[in-house]
VEXDREN-2710 file (C-alpha; in Angstrom, 1 decimal):
% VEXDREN-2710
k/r/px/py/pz
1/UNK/0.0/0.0/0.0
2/UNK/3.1/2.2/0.4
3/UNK/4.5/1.8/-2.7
4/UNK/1.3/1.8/-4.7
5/UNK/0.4/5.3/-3.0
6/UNK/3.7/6.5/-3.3
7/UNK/3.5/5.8/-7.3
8/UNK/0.0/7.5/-7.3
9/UNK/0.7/10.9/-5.8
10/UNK/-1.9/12.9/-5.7
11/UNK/-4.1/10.7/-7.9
12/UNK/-7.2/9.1/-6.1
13/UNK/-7.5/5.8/-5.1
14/UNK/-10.3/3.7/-4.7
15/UNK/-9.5/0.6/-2.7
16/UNK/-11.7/-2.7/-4.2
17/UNK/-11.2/-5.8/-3.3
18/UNK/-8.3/-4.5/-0.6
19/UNK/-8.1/-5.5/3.0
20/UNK/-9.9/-3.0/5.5
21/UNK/-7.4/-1.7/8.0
22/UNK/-4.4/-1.9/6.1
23/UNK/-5.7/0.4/3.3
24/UNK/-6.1/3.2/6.2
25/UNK/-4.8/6.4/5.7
26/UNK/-3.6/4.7/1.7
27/UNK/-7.1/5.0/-0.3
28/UNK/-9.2/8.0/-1.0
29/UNK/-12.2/5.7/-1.7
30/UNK/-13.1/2.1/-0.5
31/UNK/-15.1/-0.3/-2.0
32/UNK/-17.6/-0.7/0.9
33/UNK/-20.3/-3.2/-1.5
34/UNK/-20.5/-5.9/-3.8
35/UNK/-20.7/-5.7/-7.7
36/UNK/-23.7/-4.3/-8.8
37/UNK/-24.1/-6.3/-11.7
38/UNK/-22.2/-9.4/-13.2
39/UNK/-21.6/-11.6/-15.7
40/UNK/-24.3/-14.1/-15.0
41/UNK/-27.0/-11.8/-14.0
42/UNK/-26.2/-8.2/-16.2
43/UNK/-29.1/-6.7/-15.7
44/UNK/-29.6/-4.5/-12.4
45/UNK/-31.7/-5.9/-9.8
46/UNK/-33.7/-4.3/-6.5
47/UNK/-32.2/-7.1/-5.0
48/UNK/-28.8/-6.4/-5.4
49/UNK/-29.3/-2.6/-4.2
50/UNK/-31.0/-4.2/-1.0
51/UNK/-27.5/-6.5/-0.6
52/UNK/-25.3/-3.0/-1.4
53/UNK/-27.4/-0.9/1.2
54/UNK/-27.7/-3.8/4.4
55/UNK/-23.7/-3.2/3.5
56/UNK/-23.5/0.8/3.4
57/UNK/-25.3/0.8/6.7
58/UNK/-22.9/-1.8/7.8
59/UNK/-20.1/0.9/7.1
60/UNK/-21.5/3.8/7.2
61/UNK/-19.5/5.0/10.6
62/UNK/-15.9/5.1/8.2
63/UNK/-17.9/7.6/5.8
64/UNK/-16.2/11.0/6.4
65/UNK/-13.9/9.7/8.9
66/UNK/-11.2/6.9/7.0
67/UNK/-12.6/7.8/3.6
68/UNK/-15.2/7.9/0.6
69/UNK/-17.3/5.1/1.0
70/UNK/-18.0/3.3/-2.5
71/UNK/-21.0/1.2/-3.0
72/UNK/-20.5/0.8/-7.0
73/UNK/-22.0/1.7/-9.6
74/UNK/-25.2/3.5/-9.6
75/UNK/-27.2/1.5/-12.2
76/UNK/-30.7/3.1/-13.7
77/UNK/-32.0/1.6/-16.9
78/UNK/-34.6/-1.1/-17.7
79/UNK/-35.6/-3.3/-15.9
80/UNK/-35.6/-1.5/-13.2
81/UNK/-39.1/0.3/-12.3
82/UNK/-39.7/4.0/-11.8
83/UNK/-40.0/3.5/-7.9
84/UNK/-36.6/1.0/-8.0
85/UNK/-34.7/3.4/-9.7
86/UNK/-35.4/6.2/-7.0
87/UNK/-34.7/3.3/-4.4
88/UNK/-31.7/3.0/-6.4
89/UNK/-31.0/6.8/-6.5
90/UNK/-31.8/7.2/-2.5
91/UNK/-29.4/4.3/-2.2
92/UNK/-26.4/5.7/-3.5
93/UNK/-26.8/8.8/-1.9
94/UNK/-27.0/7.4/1.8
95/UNK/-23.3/5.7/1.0
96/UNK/-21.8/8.8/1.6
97/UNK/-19.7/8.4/-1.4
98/UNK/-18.7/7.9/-5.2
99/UNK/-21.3/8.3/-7.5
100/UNK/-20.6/6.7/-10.3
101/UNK/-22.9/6.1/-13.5
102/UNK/-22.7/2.5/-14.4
103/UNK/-24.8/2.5/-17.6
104/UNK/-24.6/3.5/-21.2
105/UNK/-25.8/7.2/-21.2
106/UNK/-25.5/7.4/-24.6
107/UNK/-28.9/5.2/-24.4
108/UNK/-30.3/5.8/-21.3
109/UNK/-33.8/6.9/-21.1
110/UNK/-33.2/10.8/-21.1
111/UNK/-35.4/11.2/-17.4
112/UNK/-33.4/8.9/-15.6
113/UNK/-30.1/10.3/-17.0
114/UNK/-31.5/13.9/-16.1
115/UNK/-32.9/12.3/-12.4
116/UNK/-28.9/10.6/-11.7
117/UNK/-27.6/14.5/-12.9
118/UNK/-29.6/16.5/-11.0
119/UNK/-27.9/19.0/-9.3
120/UNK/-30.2/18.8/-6.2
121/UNK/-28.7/15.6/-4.9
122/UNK/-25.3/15.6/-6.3
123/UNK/-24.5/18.5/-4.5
124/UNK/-25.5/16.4/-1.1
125/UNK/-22.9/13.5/-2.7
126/UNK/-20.1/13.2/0.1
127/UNK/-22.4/13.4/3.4
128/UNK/-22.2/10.8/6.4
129/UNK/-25.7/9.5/6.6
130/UNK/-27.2/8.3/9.7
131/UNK/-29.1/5.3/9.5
132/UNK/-32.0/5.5/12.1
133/UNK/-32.3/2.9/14.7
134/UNK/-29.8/0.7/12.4
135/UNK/-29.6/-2.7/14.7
136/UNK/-33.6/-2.9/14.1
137/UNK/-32.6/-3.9/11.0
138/UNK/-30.1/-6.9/11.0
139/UNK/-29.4/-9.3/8.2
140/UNK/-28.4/-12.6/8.0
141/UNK/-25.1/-13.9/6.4
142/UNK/-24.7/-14.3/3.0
143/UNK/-22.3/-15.4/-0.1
144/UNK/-23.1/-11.9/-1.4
145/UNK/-25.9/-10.0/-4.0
146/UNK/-26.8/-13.0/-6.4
147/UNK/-27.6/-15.1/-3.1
148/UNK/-30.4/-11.9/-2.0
149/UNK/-31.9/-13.2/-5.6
150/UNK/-33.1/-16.2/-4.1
151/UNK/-32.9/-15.6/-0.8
152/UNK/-34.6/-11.9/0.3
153/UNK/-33.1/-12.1/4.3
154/UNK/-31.3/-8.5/3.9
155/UNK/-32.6/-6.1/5.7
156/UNK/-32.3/-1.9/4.8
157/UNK/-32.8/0.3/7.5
158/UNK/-35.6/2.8/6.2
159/UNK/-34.6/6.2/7.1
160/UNK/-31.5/8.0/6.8
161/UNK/-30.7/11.8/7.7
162/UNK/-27.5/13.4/5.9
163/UNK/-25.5/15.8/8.0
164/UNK/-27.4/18.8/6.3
165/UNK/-30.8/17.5/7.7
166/UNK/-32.1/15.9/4.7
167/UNK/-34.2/13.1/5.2
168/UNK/-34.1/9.9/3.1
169/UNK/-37.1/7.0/3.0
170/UNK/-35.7/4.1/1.7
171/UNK/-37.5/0.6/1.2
172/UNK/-35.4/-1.8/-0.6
173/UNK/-37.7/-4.8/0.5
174/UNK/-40.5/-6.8/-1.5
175/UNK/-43.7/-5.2/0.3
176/UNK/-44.7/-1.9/0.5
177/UNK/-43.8/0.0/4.2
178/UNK/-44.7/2.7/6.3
179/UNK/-42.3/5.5/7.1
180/UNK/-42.5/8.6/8.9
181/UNK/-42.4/11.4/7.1
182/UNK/-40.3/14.4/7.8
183/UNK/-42.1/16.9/5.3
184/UNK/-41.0/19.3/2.9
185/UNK/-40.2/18.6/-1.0
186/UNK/-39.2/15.5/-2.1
187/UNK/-36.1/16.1/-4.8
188/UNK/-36.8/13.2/-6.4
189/UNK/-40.5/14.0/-7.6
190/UNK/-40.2/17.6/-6.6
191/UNK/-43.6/16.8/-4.3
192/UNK/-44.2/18.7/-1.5
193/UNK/-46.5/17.4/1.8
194/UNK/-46.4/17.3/5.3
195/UNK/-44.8/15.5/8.0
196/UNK/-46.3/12.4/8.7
197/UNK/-46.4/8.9/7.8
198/UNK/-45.4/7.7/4.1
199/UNK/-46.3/4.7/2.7
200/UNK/-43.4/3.5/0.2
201/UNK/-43.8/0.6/-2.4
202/UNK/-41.2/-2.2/-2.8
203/UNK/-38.1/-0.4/-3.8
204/UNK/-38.9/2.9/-3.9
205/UNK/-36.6/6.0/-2.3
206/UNK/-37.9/9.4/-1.1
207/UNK/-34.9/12.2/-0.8
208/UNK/-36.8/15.3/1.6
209/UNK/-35.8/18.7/2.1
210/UNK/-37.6/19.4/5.0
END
């Protein structure tokens, strides 16, 4: 690790695939979930977000504090649902990290492209996010995201706040949920209501500005 960031300089590095503690104070960025897509399953999947999330909040005490956190890429096309690409969206945001776009934008439905640019959540890309009442949600052990395909046991904690107060909703499960509410606009459908209790369909995110 040394050498390697002595040869980098002042490049960034993201660490993937590198041991935890001795890649302190050597990486930029660590890799902090699994692949979100792969060979044998290319396509994105809700269920593979729900794997990469149970891991952000797994980690999410090293964002800001040992480095960026790196969830990979953030995915958006078809097959992926209106409501699973928000999840999606709400998802990367809570890592606290890089936000990279995975897919082809040269073909990418132009509303999602617009949705992963929009300047009202990029600009909150880098915040710690605090997962609310996070041991309320534990998961079991797993080989990794392809597993959650066939076995749903991960569990996402639903609610988030970023260090600038902005409240994110999050249900990365396979039923619909009920989540309180903070009120305000919601960035992600520019809707505005009150606080109070939201019910969110399977895989859908909510970003509010309360």
């Amino acid at each position: 690790m040394q050498i390697m960031r002595q040869a980098a300089g002042d490049a960034w590095i993201l660490a993937c695939g590198a041991p935890l503690l001795p890649s302190l104070g050597y990486a930029e960025s660590f890799r902090t979930g699994a692949d979100i897509a792969f060979e044998v399953s290319t396509e994105p999947l809700i269920d593979y977000y729900r794997w990469q999330g149970r891991a952000t909040a797994a980690r999410a005490w090293t964002a800001g504090r040992w480095w960026w956190m790196d969830p990979d890429q953030l995915i958006v096309r078809d097959p992926l649902s209106e409501a699973e690409v928000r999840g999606a969206l709400a998802s990367a945001l809570v890592s606290g990290g890089t936000w990279m776009l995975g897919d082809d934008l040269t073909t990418l439905a132009p509303d999602r492209l617009q949705l992963s640019l929009d300047p009202e959540l990029t600009t909150r890309i880098g915040q710690a996010a605090r997962p609310e009442s996070p041991l309320q949600w534990n998961s079991v052990v797993d080989a990794g995201p392809v597993i959650e395909e066939y076995m749903d046991d991960d569990r996402v904690p639903t609610r988030w706040t970023l260090e600038d107060g902005t409240v994110v909703l999050l249900n990365l499960g396979l039923e619909s949920v009920d989540v309180d509410g903070p009120g305000g606009t919601n960035l992600l459908t520019g809707e505005q209501a009150s606080a109070g209790i939201r019910m969110l369909e399977a895989g859908d995110g909510e970003v509010w500005q309360p």
